[in-house]
N, C-alpha and C positions, 0 to 999 in steps of 0.2 A: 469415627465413621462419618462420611459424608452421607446426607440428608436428601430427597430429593421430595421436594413439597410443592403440591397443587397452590397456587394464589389465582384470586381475580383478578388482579392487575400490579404494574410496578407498586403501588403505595404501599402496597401489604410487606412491601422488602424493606420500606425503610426505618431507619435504625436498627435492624437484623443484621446488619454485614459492615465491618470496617473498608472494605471495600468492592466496589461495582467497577466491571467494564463493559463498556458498552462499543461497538459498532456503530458506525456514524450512518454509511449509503442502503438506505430502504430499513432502518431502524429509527433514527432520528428526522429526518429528511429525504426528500428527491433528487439531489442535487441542485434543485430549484427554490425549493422552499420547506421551512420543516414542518411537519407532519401535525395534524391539531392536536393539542395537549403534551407535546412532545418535549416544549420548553418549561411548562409546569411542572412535569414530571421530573426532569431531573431536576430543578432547582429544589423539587419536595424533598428528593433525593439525597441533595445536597444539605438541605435542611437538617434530616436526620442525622446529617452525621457521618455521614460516608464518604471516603475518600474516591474519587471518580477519574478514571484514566479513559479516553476513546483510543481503541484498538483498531485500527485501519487499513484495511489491501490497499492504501492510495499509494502511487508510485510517488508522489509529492511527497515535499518535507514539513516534516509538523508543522514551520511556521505558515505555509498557505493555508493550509488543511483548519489552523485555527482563525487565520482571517474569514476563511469562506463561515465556517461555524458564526463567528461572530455577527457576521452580516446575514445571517440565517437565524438573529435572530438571539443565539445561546451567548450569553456573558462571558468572556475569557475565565471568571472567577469561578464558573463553575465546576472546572476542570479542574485536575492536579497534573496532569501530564495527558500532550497528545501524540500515541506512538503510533507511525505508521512505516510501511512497507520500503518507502522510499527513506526514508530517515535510516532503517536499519540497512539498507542497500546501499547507503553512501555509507555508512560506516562501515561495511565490509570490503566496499572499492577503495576506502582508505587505509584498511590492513592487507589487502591483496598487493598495493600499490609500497607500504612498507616492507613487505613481504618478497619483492622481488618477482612475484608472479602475473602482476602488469607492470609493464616498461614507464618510468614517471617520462610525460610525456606523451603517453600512448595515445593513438586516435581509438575514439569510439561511436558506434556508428549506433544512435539513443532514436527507440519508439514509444512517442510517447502523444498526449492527447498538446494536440496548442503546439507553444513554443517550451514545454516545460522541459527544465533542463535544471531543476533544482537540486537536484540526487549527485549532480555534478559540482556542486559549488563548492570552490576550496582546495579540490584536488586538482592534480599533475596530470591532466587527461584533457584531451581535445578531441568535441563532437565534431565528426564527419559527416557530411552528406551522401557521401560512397561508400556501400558496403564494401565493395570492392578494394578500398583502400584502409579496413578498419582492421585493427589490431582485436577488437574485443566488442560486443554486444548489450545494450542496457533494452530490457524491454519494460518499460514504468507504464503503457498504456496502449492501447488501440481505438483504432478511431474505424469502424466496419461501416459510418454512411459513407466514408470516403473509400473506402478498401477492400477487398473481398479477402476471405482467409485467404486465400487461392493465391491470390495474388500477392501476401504478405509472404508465403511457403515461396514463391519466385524468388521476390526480392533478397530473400536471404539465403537462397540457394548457397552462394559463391560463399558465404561467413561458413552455413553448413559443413560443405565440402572443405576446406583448410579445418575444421572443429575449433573454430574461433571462442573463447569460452562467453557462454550467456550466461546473464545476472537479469533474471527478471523478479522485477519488484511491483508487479500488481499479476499473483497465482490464479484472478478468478478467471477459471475458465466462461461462465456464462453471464454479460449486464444489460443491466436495460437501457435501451434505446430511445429515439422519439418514436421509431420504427415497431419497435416491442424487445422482446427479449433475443437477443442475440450474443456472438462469441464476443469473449472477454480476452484479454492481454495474455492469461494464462493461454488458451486455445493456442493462441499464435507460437508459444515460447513449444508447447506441445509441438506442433507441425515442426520446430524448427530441431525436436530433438528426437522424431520420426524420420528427419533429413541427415542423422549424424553428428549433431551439432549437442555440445555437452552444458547443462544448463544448470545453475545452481537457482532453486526457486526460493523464494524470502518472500514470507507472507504469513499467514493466516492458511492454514492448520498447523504451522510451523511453532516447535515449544520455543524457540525464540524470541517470539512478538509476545508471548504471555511474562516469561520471566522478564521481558525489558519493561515490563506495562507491572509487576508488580515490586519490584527492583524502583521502580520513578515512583510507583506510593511509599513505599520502606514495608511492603507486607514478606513476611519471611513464608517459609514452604506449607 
């Protein structure tokens, strides 16, 4: 039977559990800086004894997600594995892509925060700038100071309309902003499957990202 216990704080967990995951954005850090005591705690963490994976909605691939950490601050060594959303969305566009069910070669028309395009590396796929001319859909991120939902539901009208398939790989619907809290990557991938458009979401609530996060420690069921 699984336990559910009151503590004061992370300390009280460690050495209690052969394995911790933790969430990286508004747990460990801001995306700017991490949070006070944030880097103590897990190295106490780590201390104990605990094998530690971060579990992430980032449409990015582990290895940015552990640079940012690192410059944030957290030790590479504190980790055993960083899985995130974008790492398992590229390994699903490279079995879709064995699979027969994206064209190797295909264009794909990628939203995402910056120039990031890392969900793409390695594969038989080429980012478009025309929705209009894309064979298939990557939604790794939104950017709403630039963008209104409203206007993201437009731009992807035409992918909609043909039911071009979406792969979005950051499910949260709601992040925070400089502006405050506002819609997230999921929102937008929502609107685009209100428009018709068929969308396979990869993330967190997904049992996916938990057994790849405890599959990278060696923890069995």
């Amino acid at each position: 039977m699984t336990l559910v216990r009151d503590v004061a704080g992370m300390a009280a967990l460690a050495g209690l559990h052969d394995a911790v995951l933790l969430d990286q954005f508004g747990v460990l850090h801001d995306g700017a800086r991490a949070f006070p005591g944030a880097v103590d705690c897990v190295t106490r963490l780590r201390a104990g004894g605990a094998r530690i994976a971060i579990v992430s909605n980032s449409g990015k691939r582990a290895a940015p997600n552990r640079a940012r950490l690192a410059a944030l601050g957290f030790a590479p060594s504190l980790f055993d594995a960083v899985i995130t959303s974008g790492e398992i969305c590229r390994d699903l566009l490279a079995a879709e892509i064995a699979a027969g069910r994206l064209a190797q070669g295909g264009r794909i028309f990628v939203l995402a925060r910056g120039a990031d395009r890392s969900a793409l590396e390695g594969l038989d796929l080429r980012a478009t700038s025309d929705p209009t001319d894309a064979d298939a859909l990557l939604i790794a991120g939104a950017e709403p100071e630039r963008c209104a939902l409203e206007a993201y539901a437009a731009l992807l009208a035409p992918l909609a309309a043909r039911r071009a398939p979406c792969f979005c790989a950051n499910p949260d619907l709601r992040m925070y902003a400089a502006s405050g809290v506002t819609f997230g990557a999921g929102a937008v991938a929502q609107a685009y499957a209100a428009a018709g458009g068929p969308v396979r979401w990869i993330g967190k609530p997904g049992a996916e990202m938990f057994a790849a996060a405890l599959a990278a420690l060696g923890v069995g069921d």
